[in-house]
Structure formats: C-alpha cells, structure tokens
C-alpha positions as CSV (number, residue, x, y, z in Angstrom):
1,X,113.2,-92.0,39.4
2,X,115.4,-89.5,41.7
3,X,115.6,-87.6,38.4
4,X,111.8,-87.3,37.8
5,X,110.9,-86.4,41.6
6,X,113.4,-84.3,41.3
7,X,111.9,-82.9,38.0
8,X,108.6,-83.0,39.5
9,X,109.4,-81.2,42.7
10,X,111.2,-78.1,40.4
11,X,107.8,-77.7,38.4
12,X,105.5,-77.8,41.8
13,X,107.8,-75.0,43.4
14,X,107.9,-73.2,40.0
15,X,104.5,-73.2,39.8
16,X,104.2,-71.9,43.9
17,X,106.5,-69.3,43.1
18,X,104.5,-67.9,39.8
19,X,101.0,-68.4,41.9
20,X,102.5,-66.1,44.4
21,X,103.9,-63.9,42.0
22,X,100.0,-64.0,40.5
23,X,98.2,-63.1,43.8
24,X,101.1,-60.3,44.5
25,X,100.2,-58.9,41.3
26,X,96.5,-59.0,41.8
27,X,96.8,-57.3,45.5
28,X,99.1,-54.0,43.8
29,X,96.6,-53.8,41.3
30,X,93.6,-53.6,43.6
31,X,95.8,-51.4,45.8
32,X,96.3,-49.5,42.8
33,X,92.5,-49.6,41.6
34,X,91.6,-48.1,45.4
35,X,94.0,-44.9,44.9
36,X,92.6,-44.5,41.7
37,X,89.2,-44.5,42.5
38,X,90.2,-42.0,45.1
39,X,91.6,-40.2,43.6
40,X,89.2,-39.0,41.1
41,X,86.6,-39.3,44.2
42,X,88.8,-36.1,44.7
43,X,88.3,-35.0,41.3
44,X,84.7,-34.9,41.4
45,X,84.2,-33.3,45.4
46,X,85.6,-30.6,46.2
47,X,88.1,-30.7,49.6
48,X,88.7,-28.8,52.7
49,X,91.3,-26.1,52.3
50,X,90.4,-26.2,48.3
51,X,90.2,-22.4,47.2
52,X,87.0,-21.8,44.5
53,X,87.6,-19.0,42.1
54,X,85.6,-15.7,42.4
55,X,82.9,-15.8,39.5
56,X,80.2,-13.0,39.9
57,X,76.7,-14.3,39.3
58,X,73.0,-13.7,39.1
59,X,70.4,-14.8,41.6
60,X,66.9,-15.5,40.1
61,X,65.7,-12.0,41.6
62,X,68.4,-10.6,39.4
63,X,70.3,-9.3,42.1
64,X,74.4,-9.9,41.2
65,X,76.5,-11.7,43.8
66,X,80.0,-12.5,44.1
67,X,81.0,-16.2,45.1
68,X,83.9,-17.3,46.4
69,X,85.1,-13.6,47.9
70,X,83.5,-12.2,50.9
71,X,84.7,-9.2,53.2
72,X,87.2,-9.6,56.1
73,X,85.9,-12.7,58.6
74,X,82.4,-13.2,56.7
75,X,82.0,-16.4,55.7
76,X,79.4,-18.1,52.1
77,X,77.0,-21.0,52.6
78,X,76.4,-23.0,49.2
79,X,73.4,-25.5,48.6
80,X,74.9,-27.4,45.4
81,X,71.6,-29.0,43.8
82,X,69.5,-29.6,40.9
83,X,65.8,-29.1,40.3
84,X,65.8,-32.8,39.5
85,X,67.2,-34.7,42.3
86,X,65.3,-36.5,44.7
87,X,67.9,-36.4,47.4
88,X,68.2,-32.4,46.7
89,X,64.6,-32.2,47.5
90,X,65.1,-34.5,50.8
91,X,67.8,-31.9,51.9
92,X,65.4,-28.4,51.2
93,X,63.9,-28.4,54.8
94,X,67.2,-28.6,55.9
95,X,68.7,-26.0,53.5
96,X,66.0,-23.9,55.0
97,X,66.7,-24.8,58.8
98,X,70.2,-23.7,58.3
99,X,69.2,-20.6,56.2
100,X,66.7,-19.2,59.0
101,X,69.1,-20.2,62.0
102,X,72.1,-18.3,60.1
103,X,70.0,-15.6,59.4
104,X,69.5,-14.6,62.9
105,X,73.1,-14.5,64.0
106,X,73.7,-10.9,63.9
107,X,77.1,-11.3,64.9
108,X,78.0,-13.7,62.4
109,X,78.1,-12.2,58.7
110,X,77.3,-15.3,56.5
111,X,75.9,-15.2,53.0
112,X,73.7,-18.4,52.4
113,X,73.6,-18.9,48.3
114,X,71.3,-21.8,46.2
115,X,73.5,-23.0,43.4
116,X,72.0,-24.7,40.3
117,X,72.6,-25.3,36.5
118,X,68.9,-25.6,35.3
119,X,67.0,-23.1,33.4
120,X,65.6,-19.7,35.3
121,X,62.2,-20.9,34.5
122,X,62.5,-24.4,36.1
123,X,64.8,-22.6,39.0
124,X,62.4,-20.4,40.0
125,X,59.5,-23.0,40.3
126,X,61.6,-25.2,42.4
127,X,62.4,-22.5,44.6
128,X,58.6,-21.3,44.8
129,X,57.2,-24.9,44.7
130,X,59.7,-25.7,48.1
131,X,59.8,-22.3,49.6
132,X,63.4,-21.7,49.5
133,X,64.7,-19.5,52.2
134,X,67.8,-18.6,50.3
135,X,68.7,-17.0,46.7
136,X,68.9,-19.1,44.0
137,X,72.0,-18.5,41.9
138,X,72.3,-19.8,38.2
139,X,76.1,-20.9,36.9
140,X,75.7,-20.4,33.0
141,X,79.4,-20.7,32.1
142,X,80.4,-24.8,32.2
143,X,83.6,-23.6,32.7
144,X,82.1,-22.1,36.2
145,X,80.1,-25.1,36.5
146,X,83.1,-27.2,36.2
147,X,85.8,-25.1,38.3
148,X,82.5,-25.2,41.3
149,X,81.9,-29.0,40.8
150,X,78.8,-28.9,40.3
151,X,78.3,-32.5,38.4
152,X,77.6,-34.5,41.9
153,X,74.6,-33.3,43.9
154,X,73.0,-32.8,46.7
155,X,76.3,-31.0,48.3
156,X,76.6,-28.3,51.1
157,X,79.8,-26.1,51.5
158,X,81.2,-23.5,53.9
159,X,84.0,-21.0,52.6
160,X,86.0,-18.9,54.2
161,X,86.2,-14.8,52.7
162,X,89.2,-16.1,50.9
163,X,87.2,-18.5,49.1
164,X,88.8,-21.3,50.9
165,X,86.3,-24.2,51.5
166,X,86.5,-25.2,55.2
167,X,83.4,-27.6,55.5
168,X,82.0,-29.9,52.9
169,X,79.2,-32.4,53.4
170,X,78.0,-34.7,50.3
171,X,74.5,-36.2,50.3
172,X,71.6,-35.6,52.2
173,X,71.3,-33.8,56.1
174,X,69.1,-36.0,57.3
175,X,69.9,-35.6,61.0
176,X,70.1,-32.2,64.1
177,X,73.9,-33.2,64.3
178,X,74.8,-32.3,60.7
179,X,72.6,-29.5,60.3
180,X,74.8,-28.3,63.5
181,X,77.8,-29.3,61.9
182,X,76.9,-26.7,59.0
183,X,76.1,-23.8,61.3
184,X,78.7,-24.4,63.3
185,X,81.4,-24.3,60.6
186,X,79.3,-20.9,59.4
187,X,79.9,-19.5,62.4
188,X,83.8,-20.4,62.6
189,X,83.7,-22.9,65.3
190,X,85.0,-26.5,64.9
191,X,82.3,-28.6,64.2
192,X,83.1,-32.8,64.4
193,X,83.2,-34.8,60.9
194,X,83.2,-31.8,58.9
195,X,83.4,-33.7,55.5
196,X,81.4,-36.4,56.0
197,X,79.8,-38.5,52.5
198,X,76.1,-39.3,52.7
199,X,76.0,-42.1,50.2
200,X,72.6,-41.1,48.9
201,X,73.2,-38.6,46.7
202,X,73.4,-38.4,42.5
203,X,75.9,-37.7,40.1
204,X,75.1,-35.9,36.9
C-alpha cells in the first residue's frame, strides 16, 4: 500500500508541477501576444519624435506643397482622412475649428494640410460638400501613402520644420480640450495627452 500512495502522491505532484508549467506558459504567451499587438499598433500609427520624409505634393487647387520640411520654427498641421469614413466626417467641424483659430496667429507660422488617397474628383466634392477650411492634398505614390501611414483614419498630426512629429491624436476630436491640445502643440507649447487614441476611428 505504502508503495501505491507513494506512487499515487508522485503522479498528483507530477501532474501539479506540469499544470503550473501549463498556466506559466499560457501567461508568457499572452505576455508575448500584448507586445506583439503593440507593437505593430506602432507599425500602423505613427509616434512622437517619428521623422516623415519630405514628399512634394499637389493640393486639389493645383498649388504644389512640400510636407514634412517647413522653414526655421514653422511648424505643418495634417488632417489624415478619407472621403469615406464616418468618423473623418465627425472630425471636419473640428478640422475646421483648428484651421480658422491657426489661421489667425500671425505670430505663429503653421501650414494646416488635408491629406487623402481618394480620387481628385471625389476629393474635391468632399471638400466642397463640408466646406473644408484647409487644402486638400492627394498622396498618389503608395509608397508615400505607406511611409505617411495613411491606412488608419481619422488621424491629426503636428510636425516640427524638421519633419519630426511632436503631436499625434487617432480618432475623432470630439471635445474643446483636444481641439486645444492640437493648437497648442501648433503653436509649440506643451499641450497635456498629446497622443491620445480615440477608439472610434477605421482602418483601411
């Protein structure tokens, strides 16, 4: 009998051991699942202190414009959206807020840009049909589309005249406080949560 509890006793603690073993596994993995997922989070959004490349462009008026490079101290506004997205058309009257308030700081030289993939046709409807207060530039090359990020959408961005992005907000600006944040990090000045997701927003 001493033998078989004996026995018996090895196989329960075996069989403790390998559960443990099991759930140990299960936690790295998850762990490992979570820094993964974040990782190409990453992948798709652009991040502070990312540089984006200079690419010159077209606005719908034809007029060319350089992204990504301004002069000394002058700092780019980009409205990432697509003609399609019903959170992109939530954010417009506060694309426009920011557009009119930036465009009255004289002493603040900041270039507010529309960026979009769709056709000039259905561009330029959307920007008539919501009264867009900023040009409308097209990104033709998907190699410029890719290098911009432009897959997830709605998305507003500050950069720097370096090109460096210093503020980046995903999702829609539904409230005064992150339409501030966005002027303020226009204008240079620290703004709080700069970065902040919005979890309505669409991936393309």
């Amino acid at each position: 009998m001493k033998g078989q509890d004996l026995t018996r006793a090895a196989t329960l603690v075996g069989l403790a051991i390998a559960a443990a073993l099991v759930g140990t596994l299960a936690l790295q993995n998850r762990r490992l699942a979570a820094r993964y997922a974040a990782l190409y989070e990453r992948t798709l959004r652009p991040q502070p202190g990312i540089y984006m490349p200079t690419v010159r462009a077209v606005t719908l008026e034809g007029d060319t414009v350089t992204l990504g490079e301004a002069a000394e101290g002058e700092r780019q506004v980009l409205f990432v959206f697509t003609t399609t997205c019903p959170y992109c058309q939530a954010t417009v009257p506060a694309w426009n807020r920011i557009a009119a308030i930036l465009d009255t700081l004289s002493a603040h030289q900041v270039a507010v840009f529309g960026l979009v993939v769709d056709s000039p046709d259905v561009a330029a409807a959307f920007a008539a049909e919501h009264g867009l207060r900023f040009p409308v530039v097209r990104l033709t090359r998907s190699k410029d589309r890719v290098l911009y990020r432009t897959g997830r959408v709605p998305e507003t961005r500050v950069l720097d005249s370096y090109g460096r992005i210093v503020y980046t907000r995903a999702g829609v600006l539904e409230t005064d406080a992150a339409v501030d944040s966005v002027i303020a990090a226009a204008r240079g000045v620290t703004a709080r949560g700069p970065g902040a997701a919005d979890a309505r927003m669409s991936r393309r």
